[in-house]
N, C-alpha and C positions, 0 to 999 in steps of 0.2 A: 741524574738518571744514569741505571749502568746498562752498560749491554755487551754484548759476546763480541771478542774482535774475530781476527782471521783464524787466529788459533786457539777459539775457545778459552780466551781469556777475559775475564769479566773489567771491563776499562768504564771509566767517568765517559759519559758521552758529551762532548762541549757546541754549544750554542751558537755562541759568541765571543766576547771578547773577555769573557769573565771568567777567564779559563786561570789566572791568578788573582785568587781574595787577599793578598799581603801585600799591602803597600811598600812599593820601592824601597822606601827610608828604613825598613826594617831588613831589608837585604845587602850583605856585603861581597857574596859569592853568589853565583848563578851558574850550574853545570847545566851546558846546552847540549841537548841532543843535535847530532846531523846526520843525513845520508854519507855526505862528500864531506871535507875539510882538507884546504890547500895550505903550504907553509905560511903564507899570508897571515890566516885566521878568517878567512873568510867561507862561510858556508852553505851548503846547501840543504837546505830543510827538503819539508813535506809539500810546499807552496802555499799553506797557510796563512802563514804571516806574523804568527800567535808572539814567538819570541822579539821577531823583528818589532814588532809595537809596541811590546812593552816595555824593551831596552830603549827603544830609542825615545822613552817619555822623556821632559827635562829632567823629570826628579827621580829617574833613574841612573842618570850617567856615570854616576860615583861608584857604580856596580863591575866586579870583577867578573867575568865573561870567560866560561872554561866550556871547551867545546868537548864535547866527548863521541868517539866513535872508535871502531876495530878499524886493526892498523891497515888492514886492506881497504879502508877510505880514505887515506890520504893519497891526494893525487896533485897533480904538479898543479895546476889552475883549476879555479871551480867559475864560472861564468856569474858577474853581480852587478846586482843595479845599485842607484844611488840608495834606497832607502834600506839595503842593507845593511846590519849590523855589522862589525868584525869583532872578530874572541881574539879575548886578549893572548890566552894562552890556547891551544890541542892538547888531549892528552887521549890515549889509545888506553884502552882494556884488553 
C-alpha cells in the first residue's frame, strides 16, 4: 500500500517485518540509512528495528553494511544497545 509521507511523497507503507522480500544469500552490500552515525559504525535509525533484524538474522552475516548519512550526522558517540547492528563502513553524501 502507498501513501503520502511528510513531504508529499508517495512511500511503500510497511506493516511488518516484510519490509525486505530478498533473501540475505542474495545480498552482498547493504547501504543503510541513519539519523546519527559515530566513527564506530554504530547507528542511529528511526526506532524501528527494520534494519537491525534483518542484519542480525544468521543468514545474514556475510552482508557488507554501509551506513549512509550527510556529513552533519557524524557525531562523536551515538548511544546502542546490544541488539544493535554496527556498519561496517560510513560514507556521507
Amino acid at each position: 500500500m502507498m501513501k503520502k509521507n511528510l513531504r508529499s511523497i508517495m512511500v511503500a507503507q510497511v506493516h511488518d517485518e516484510l519490509i525486505f522480500d530478498c533473501p540475505p544469500e542474495e545480498i552482498d552490500l547493504m547501504l543503510v540509512p541513519g539519523v546519527a552515525f559515530d566513527p564506530a559504525g554504530r547507528r542511529l535509525g528511526r526506532g524501528r528495528g527494520f534494519y537491525d533484524r534483518y542484519l542480525s538474522r544468521p543468514d545474514a552475516t556475510h552482508i557488507y553494511k554501509v551506513g549512509l548519512c550527510r556529513p552533519g550526522a557524524l557525531v562523536p558517540e551515538v548511544p546502542a544497545e546490544a541488539h544493535d547492528v554496527v556498519m561496517d563502513r560510513v560514507a556521507t553524501f
